[in-house]
C-alpha positions as CSV (number, residue, x, y, z in Angstrom):
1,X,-26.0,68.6,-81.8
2,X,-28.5,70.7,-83.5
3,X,-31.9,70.3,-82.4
4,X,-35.5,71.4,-82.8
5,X,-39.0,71.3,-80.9
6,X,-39.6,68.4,-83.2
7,X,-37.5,65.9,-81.8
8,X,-35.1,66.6,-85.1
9,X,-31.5,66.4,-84.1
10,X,-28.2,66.2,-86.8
11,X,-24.6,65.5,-85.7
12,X,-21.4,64.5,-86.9
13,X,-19.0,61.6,-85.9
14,X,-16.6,59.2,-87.3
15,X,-16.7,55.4,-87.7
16,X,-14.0,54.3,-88.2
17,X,-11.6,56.2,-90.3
18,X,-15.0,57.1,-91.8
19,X,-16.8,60.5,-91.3
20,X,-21.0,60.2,-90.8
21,X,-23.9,62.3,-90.2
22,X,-26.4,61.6,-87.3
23,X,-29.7,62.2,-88.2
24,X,-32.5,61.1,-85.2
25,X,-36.3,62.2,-85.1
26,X,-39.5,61.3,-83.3
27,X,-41.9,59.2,-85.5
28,X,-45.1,59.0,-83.4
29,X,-44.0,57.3,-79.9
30,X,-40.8,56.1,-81.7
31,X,-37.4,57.3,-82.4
32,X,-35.7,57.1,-85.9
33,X,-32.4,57.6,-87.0
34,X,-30.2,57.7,-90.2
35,X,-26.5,57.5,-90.7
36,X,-25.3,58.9,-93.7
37,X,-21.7,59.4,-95.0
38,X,-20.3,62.8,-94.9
39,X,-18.7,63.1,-98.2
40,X,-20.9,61.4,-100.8
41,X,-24.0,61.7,-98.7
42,X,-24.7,58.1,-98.9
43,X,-27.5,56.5,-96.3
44,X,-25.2,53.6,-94.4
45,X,-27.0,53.0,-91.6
46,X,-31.1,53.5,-90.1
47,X,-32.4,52.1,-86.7
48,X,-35.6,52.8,-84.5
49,X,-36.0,52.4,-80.4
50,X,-37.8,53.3,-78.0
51,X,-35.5,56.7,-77.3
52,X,-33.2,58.5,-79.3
53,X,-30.0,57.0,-78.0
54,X,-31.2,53.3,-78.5
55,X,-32.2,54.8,-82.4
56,X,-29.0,55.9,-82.7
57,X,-27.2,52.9,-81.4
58,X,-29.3,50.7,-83.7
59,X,-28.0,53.0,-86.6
60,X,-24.8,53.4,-86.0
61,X,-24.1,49.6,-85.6
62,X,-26.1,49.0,-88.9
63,X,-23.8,51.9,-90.7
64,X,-20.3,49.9,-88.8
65,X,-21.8,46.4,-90.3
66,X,-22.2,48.3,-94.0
67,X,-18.7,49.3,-93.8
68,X,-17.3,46.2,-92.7
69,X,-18.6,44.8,-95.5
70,X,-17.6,47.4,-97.8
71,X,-13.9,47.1,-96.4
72,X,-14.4,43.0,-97.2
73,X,-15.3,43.9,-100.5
74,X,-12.3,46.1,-101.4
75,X,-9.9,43.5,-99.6
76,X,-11.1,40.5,-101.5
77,X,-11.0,42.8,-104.9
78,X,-7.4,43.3,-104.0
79,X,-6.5,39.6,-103.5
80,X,-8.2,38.3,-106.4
81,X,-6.6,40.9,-108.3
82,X,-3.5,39.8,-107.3
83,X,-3.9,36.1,-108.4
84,X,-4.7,37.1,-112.1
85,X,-1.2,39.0,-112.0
């Protein structure tokens, strides 16, 4: 994890079959954190807490409930496209 005096901190992980970016800095007394996807640099995910790792937990469960819905999506797409045929 790369970090700096400012808190500033940027990892990778997956999520799924999914590849993100951690992104976590202080804002004031609070932790912030972004979840972005690795390949189209997309935001999925942001959370605050009281520390980084409860930041990043916040994040990283908003990014998983984005790409539930994004799997959803796709699957109903599929069915429906298979009732027209």
């Amino acid at each position: 994890m790369a970090s700096s005096d400012n808190g500033f901190a940027k990892r990778e992980m997956k999520i799924g079959e999914t590849d993100v970016t951690v992104q976590s800095h202080r804002a004031g007394t609070r932790w912030t954190a972004k979840i972005e996807t690795v390949d189209v640099g997309n935001s999925i995910g942001r959370g605050s807490g009281s520390s980084r790792e409860e930041a990043e937990a916040a994040a990283i469960e908003s990014a998983k409930l984005v790409l539930d819905m994004r799997s959803a999506a796709a699957a109903f797409a599929t069915s429906a496209s298979r009732l027209k045929a």
